[in-house]
Rosetta silent file (secondary structure, phi, psi, omega in degrees, C-alpha in Angstrom):
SEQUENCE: XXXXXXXXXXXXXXXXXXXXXXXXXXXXXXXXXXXXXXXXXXXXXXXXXXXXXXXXXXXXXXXXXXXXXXXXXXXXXXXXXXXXXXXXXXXXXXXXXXXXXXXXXXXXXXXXXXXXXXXXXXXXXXXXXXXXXXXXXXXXXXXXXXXXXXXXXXXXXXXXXXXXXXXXXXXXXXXXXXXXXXXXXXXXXXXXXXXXXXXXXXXXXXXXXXXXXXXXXXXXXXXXXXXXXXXXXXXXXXXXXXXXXXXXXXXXXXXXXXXXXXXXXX
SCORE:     score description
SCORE:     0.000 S_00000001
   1 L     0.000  134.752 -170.869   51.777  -95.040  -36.646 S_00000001
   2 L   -89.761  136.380 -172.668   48.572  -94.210  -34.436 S_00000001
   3 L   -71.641  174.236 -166.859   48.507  -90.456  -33.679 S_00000001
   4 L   -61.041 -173.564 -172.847   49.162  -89.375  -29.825 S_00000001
   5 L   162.223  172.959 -155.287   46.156  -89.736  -27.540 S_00000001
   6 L  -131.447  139.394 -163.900   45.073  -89.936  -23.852 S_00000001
   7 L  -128.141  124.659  156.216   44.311  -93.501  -22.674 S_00000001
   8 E  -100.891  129.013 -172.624   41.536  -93.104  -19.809 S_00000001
   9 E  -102.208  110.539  145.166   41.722  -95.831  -17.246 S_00000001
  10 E  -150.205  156.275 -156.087   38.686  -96.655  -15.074 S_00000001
  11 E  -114.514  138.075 -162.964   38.463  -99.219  -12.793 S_00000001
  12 L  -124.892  141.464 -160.218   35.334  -99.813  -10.658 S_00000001
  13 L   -62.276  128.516  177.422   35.929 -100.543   -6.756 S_00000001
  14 L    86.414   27.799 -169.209   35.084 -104.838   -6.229 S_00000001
  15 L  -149.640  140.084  158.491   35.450 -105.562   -9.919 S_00000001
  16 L  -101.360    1.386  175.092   38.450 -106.938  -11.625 S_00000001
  17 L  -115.620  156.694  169.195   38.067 -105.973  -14.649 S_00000001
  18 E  -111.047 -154.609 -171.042   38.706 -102.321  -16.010 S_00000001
  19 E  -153.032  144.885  175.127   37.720 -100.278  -18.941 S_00000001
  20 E  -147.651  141.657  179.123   40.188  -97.670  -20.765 S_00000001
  21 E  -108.078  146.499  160.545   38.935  -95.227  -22.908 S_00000001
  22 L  -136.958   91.421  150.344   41.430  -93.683  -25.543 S_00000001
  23 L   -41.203   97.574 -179.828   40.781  -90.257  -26.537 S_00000001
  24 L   -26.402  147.245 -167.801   42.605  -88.054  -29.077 S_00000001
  25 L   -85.156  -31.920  163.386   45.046  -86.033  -27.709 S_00000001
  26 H   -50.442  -52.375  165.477   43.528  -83.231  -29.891 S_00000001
  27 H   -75.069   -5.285 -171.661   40.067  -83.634  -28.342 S_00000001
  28 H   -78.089  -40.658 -176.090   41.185  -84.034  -24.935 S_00000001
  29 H   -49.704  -55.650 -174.526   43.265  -80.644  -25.534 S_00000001
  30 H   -76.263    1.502  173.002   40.369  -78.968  -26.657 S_00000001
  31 H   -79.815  -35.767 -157.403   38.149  -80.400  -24.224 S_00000001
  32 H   -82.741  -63.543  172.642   40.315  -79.216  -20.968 S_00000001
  33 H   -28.286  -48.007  149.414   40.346  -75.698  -22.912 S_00000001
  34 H   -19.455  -75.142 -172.748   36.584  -76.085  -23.406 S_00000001
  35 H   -59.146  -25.012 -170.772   36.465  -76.492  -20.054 S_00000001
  36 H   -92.424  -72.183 -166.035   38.788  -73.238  -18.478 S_00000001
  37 H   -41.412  -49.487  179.676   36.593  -71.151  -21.199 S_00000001
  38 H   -76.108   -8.694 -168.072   33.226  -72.066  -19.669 S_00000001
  39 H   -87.686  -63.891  133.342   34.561  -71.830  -15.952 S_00000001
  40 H    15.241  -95.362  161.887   35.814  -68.443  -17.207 S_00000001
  41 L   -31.029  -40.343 -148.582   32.275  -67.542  -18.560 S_00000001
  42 L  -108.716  -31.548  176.812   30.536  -68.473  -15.328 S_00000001
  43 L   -81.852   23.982  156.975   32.897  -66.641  -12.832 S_00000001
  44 L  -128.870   15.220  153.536   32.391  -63.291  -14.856 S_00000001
  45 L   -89.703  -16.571 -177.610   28.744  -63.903  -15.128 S_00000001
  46 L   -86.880   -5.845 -173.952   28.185  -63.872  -11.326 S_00000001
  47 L   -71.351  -46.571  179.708   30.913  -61.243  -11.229 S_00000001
  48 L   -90.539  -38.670 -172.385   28.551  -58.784  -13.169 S_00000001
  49 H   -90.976   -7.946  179.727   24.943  -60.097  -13.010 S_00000001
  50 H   -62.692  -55.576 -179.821   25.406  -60.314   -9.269 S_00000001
  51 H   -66.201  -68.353  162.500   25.178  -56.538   -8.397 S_00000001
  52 H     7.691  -57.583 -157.311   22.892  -56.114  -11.517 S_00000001
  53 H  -106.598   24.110  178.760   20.434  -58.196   -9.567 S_00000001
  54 H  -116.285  -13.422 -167.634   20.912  -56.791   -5.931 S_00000001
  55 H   -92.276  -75.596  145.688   20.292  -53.345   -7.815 S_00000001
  56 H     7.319  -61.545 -179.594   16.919  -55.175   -9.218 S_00000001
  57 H   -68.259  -47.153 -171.086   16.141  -56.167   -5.951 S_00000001
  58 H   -49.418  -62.172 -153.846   16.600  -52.999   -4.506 S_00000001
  59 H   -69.455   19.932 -179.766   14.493  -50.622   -6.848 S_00000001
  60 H   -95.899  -45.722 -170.426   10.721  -51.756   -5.500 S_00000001
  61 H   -48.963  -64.880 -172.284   12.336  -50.746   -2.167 S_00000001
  62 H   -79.653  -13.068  175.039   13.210  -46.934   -3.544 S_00000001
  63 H   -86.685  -60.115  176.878    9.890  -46.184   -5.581 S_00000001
  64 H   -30.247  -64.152 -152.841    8.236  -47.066   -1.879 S_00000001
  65 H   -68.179  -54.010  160.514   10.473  -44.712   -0.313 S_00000001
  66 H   -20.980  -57.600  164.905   10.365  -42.042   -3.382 S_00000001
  67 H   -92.359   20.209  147.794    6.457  -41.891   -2.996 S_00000001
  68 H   -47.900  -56.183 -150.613    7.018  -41.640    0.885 S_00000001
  69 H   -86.224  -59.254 -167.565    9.034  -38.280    0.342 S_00000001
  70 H   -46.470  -35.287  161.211    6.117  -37.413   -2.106 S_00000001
  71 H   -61.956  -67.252  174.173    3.988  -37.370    0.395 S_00000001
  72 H   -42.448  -76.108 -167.169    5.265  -36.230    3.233 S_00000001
  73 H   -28.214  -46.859  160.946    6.326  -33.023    0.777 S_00000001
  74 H   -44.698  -60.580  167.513    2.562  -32.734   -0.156 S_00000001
  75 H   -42.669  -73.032  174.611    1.750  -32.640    3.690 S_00000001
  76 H   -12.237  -66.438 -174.825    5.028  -29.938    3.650 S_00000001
  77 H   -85.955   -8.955  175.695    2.927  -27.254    1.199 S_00000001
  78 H   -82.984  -72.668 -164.627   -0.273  -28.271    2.580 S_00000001
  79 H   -66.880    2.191  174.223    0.641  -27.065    6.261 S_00000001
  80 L  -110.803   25.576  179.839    2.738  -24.256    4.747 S_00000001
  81 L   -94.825  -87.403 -130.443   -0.364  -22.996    2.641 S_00000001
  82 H   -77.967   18.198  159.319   -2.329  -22.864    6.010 S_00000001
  83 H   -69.327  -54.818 -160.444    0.877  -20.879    7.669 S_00000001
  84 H   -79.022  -25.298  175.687    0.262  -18.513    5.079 S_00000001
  85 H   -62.609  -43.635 -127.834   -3.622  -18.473    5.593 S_00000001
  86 H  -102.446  -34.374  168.772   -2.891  -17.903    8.850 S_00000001
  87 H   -73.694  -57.496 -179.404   -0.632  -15.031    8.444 S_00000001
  88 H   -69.617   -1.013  165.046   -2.538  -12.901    6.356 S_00000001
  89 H   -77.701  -61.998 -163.725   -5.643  -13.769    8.597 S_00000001
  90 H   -61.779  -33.581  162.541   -3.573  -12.360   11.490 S_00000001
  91 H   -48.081  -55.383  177.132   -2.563   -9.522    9.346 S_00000001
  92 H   -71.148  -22.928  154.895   -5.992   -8.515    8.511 S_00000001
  93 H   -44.700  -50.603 -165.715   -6.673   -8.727   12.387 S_00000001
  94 H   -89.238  -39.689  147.447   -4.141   -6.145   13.180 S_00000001
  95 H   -13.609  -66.019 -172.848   -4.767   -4.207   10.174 S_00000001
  96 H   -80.174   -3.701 -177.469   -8.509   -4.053   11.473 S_00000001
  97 H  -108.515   -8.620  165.956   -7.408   -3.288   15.399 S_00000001
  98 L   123.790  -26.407 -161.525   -5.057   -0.426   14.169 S_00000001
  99 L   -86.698  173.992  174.979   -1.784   -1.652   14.896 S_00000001
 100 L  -112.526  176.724  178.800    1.134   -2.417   12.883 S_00000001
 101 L   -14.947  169.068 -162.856    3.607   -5.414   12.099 S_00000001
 102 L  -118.048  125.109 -145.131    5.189   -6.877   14.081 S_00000001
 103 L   -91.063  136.936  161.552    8.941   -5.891   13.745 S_00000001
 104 L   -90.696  141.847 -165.369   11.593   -8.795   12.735 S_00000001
 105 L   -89.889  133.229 -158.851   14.598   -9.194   14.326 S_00000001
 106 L   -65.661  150.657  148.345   17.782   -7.771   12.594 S_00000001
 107 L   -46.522  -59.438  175.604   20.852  -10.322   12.773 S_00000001
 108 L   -22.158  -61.098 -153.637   23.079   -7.321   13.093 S_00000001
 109 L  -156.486  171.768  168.630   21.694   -6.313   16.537 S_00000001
 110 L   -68.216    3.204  158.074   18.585   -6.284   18.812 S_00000001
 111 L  -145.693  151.363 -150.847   16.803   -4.484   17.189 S_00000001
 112 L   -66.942  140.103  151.793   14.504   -4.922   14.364 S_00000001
 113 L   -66.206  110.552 -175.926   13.849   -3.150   11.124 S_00000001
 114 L   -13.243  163.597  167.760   10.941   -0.428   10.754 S_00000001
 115 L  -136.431  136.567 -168.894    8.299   -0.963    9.132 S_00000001
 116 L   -71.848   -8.304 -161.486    7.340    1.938    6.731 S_00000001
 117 L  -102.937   85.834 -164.922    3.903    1.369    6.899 S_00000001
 118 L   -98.858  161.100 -174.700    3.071    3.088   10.208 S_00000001
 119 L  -153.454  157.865 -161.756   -0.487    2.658   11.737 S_00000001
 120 L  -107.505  150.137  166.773   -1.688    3.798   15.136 S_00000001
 121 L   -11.643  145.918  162.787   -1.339    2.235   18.226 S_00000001
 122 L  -101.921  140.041 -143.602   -3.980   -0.793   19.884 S_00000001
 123 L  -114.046  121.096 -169.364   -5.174    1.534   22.416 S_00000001
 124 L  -121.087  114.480 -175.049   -5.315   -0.660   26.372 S_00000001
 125 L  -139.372   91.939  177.524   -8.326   -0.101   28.488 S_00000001
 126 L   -75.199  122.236  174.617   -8.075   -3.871   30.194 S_00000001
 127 L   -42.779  112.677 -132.528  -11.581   -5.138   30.472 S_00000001
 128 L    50.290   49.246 -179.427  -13.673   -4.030   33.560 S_00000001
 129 L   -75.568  153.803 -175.970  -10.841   -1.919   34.293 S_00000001
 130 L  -114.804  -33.208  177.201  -12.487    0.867   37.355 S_00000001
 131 L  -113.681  118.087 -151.051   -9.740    2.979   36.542 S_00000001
 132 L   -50.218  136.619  156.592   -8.400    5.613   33.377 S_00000001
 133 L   -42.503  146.156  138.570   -4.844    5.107   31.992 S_00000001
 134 L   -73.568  156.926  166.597   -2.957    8.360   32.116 S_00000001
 135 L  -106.083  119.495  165.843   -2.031    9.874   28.387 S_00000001
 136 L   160.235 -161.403  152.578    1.323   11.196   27.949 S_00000001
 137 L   -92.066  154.529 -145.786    4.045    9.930   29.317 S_00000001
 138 L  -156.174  153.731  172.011    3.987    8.570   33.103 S_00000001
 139 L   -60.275  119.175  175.812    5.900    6.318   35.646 S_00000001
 140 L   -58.931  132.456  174.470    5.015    2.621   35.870 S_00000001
 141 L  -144.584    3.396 -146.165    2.525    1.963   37.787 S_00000001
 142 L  -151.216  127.864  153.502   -0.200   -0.601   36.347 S_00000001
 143 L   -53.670  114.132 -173.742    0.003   -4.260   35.826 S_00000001
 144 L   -54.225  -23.674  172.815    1.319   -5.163   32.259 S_00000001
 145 E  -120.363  168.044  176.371   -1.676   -7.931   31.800 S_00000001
 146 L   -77.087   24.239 -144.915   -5.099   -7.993   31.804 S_00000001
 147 L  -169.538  124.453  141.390   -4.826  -11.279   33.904 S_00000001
 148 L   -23.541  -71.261 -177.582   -3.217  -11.351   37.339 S_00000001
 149 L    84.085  153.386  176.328   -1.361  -14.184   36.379 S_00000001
 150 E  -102.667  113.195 -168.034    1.051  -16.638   38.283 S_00000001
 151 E   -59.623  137.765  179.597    4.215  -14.888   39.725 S_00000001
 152 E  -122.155  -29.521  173.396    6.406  -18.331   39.139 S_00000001
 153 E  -125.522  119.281  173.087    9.791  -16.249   39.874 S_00000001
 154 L   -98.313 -118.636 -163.441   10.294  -13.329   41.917 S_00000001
 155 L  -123.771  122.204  143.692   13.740  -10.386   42.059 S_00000001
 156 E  -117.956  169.658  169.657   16.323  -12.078   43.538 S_00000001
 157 L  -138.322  117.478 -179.501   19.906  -10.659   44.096 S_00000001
 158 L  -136.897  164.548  162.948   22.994  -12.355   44.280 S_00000001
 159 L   -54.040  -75.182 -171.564   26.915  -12.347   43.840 S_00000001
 160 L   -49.482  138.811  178.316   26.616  -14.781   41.592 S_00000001
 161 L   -85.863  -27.745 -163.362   25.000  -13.362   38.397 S_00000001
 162 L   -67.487   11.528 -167.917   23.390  -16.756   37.001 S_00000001
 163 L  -137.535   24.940  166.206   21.488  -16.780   40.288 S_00000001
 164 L   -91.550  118.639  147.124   20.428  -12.955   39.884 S_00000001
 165 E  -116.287  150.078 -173.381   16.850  -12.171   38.705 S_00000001
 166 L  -120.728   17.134  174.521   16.059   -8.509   38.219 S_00000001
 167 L  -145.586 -170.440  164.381   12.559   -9.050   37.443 S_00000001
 168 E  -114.211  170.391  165.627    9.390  -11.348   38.044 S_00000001
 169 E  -117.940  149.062  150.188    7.907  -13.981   35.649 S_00000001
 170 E  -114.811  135.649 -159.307    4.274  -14.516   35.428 S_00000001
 171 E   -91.181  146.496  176.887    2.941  -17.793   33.848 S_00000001
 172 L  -155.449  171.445  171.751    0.223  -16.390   31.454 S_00000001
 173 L   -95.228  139.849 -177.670   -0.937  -18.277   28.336 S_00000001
 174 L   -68.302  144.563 -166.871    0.959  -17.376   24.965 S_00000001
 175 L    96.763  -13.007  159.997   -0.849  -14.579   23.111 S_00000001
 176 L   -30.550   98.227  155.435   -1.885  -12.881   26.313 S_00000001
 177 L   -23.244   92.572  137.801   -1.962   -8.896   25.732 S_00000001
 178 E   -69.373  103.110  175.663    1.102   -7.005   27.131 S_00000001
 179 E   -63.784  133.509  168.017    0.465   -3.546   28.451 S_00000001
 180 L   -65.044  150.474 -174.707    3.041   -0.758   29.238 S_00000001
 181 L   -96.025    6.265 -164.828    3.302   -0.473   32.757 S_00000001
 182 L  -172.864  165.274  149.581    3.719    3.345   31.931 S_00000001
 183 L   -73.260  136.538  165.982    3.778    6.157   29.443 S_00000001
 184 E   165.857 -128.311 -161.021    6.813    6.889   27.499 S_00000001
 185 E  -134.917  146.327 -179.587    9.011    6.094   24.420 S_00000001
 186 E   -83.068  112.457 -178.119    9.989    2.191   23.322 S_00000001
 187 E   -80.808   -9.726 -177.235   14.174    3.092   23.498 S_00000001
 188 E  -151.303   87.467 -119.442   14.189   -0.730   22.310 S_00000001
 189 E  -128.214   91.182 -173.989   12.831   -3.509   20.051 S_00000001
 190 E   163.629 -149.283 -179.707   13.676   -6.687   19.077 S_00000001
 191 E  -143.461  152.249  178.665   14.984  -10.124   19.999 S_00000001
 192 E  -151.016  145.998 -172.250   17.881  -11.293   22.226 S_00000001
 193 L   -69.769    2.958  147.666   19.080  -15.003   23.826 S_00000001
 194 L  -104.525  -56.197 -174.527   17.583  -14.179   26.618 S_00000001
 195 L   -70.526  -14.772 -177.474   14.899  -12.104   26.749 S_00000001
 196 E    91.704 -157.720  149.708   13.117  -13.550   23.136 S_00000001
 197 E   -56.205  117.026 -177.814   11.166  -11.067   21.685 S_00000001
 198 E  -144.559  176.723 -163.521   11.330   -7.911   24.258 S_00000001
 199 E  -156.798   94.005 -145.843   10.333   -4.418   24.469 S_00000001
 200 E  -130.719   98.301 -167.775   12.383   -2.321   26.556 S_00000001
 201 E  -115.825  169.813 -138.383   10.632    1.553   27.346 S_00000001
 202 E  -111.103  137.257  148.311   12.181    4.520   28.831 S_00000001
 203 L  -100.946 -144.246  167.040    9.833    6.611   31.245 S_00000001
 204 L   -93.019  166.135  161.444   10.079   10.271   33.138 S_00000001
 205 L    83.331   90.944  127.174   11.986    9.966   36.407 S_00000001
 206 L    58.690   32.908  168.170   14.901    7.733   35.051 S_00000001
 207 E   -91.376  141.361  166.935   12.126    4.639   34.837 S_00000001
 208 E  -140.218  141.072  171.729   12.519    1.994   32.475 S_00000001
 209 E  -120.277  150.664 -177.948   10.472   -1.380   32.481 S_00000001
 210 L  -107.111  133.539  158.257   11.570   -4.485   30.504 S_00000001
 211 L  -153.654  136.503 -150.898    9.600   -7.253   28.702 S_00000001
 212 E  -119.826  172.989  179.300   10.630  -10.309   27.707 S_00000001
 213 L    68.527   76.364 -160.206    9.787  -14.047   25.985 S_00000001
 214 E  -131.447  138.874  177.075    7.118  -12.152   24.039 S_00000001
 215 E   -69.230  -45.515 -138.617    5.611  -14.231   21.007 S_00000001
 216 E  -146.973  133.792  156.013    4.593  -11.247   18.596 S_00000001
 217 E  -117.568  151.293 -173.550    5.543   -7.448   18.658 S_00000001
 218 L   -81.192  -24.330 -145.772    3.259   -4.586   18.378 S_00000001
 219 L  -125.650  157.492  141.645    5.808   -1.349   18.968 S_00000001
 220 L  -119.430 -179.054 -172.835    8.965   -0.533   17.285 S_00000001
 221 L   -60.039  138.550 -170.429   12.268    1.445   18.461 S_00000001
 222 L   113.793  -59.462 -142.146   10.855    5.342   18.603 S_00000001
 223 L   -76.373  115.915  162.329    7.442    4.700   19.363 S_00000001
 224 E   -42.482  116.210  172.419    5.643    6.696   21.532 S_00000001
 225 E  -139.486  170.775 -174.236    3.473    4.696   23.611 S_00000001
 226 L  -104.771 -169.000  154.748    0.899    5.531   26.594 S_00000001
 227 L   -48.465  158.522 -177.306    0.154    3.251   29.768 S_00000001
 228 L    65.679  -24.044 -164.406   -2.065    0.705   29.409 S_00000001
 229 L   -55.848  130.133  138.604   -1.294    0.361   25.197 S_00000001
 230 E   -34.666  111.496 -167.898   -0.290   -2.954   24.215 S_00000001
 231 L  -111.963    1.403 -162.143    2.720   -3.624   23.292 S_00000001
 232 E   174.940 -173.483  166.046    3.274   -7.137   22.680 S_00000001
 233 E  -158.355  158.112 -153.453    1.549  -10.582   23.369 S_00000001
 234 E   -74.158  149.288  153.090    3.045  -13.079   25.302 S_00000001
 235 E  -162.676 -142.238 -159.294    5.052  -16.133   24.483 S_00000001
 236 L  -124.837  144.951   81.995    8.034  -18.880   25.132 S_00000001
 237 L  -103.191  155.675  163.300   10.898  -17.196   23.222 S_00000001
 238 L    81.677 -124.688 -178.551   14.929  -16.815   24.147 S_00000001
 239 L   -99.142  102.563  179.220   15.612  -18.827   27.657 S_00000001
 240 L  -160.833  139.696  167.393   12.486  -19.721   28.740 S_00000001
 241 L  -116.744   18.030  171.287   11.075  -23.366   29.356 S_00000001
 242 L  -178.427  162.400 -176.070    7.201  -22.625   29.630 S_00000001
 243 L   -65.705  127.276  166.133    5.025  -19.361   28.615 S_00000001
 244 E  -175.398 -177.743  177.488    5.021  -16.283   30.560 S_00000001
 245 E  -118.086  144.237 -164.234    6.256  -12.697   30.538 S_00000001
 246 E  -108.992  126.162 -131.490    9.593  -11.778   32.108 S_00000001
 247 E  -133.298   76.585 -169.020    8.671   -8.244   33.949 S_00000001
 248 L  -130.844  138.768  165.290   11.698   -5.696   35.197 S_00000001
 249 E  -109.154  123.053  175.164   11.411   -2.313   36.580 S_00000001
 250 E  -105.646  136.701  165.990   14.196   -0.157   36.505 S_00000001
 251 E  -128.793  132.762 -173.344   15.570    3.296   37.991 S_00000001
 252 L    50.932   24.143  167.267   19.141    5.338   37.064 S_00000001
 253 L   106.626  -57.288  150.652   19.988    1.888   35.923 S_00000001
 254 E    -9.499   91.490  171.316   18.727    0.296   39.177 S_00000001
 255 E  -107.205  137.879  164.518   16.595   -2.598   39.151 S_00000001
 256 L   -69.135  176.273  147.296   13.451   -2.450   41.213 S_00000001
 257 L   -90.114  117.001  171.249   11.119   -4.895   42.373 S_00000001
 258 L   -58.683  -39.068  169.544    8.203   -4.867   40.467 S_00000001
 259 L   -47.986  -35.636  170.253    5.736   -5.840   43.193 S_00000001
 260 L   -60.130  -10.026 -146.288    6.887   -2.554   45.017 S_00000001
 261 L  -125.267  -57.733 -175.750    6.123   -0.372   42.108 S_00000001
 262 L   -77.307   55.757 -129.172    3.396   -1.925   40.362 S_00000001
 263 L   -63.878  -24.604 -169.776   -0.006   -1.616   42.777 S_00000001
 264 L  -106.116  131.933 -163.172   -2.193   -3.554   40.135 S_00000001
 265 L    94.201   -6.025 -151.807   -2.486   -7.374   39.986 S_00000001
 266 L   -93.472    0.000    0.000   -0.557   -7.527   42.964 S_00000001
């Protein structure tokens, strides 16, 4: 007796005669097995080598980007090298005009910590000035820059406060020398979301003048300073959209108009 087997039939379309194949049933079995095993094989090579090779693809992409970053970072310490040149240049500038640091502003509050390292005053005799500061302390009376300057806002007063100004702005370019408008004592120092970097000093009669958006400060809380001294330099800081110095005179609490008060620059 002939063992089992698989009789293949094939027949070719137009032809009358066929052909049969007979195949062990043992090879066919192991053929069809054969067959699941390599199918097998091929759906867990594309399963696996697929990411494998999108990962491949991929890394030429991230060493581009990688020395991208490298650079740019290199640019990063190159411009923050010449920050630091720049600061200790500016340092040795004030260092050589007398004055000291510039105070930083505490989180806490508006005003800044001391600096232990006290140094005297830059001393303000605005160039071709016709007339002497007083020394001591004294009432504002003198225009805060050495530059006229462009009044851009003047005092207004309203009910509404956002549509209250108690002072003027003048457009000046940042770094522009700010002068006390007076003799007296700075009662304030520091930075605030409005004013920037300000400087806020107390005179005789119950005067106080305000100055605000200031880049850089000269004075701390304390300081004695006379008319004409410099106190600041100019800049864009707190709510401000272009450079100038924000300007207030005050009396008992009062705010003046500075153009009444101040006779110089006007």
């Amino acid at each position: 007796m002939k063992g089992r087997g698989v009789t293949l039939v094939v027949h070719v379309d137009g032809e009358l005669t066929r052909r049969q194949y007979r195949v062990p049933l043992w090879l066919f079995e192991a053929g069809k097995w054969g067959s699941i095993v390599v199918g097998v094989i091929v759906v867990l090579f594309f399963t696996f080598a697929g990411p494998i090779t999108t990962n491949a693809i991929k890394v030429p992409r991230l060493q581009r980007e990688i020395t991208r970053l490298e650079q740019e970072n290199a640019r990063v310490q190159q411009l923050a090298a010449a920050l630091n040149r720049a600061e200790a240049s500016y340092q040795e500038l004030r260092a050589i005009l007398g004055a000291r640091a510039p105070q930083r502003a505490n989180a806490a509050g508006p005003v800044a910590e001391r600096d232990p390292m006290r140094a005297g005053p830059v001393r303000a005799v605005a160039p071709g000035a016709s007339r002497r500061y007083p020394d001591g302390p004294s009432a504002p009376a003198f225009w805060p820059l050495d530059v006229r300057g462009f009044v851009t806002r003047g005092q207004t007063r309203s009910s509404a406060t956002a549509e209250t100004h108690p002072g003027i702005d003048v457009a000046v370019p940042v770094g522009t020398p700010i002068r006390a408008s007076g003799g007296g004592t700075v009662e304030a120092a520091g930075t605030d979301p409005d004013y920037g970097l300000f400087v806020l000093l107390r005179h005789p009669d119950g005067f106080q003048t305000m100055y605000g958006h200031a880049s850089r400060l000269v004075v701390h809380e304390g300081d004695a300073v006379t008319a004409g001294q410099v106190i600041a330099l100019s800049g864009n800081t707190g709510r401000s959209t272009a450079p100038h110095l924000h300007f207030e005179v005050r009396r008992d609490g009062r705010s003046l108009d500075p153009l009444t008060v101040v006779q110089e620059g006007k």
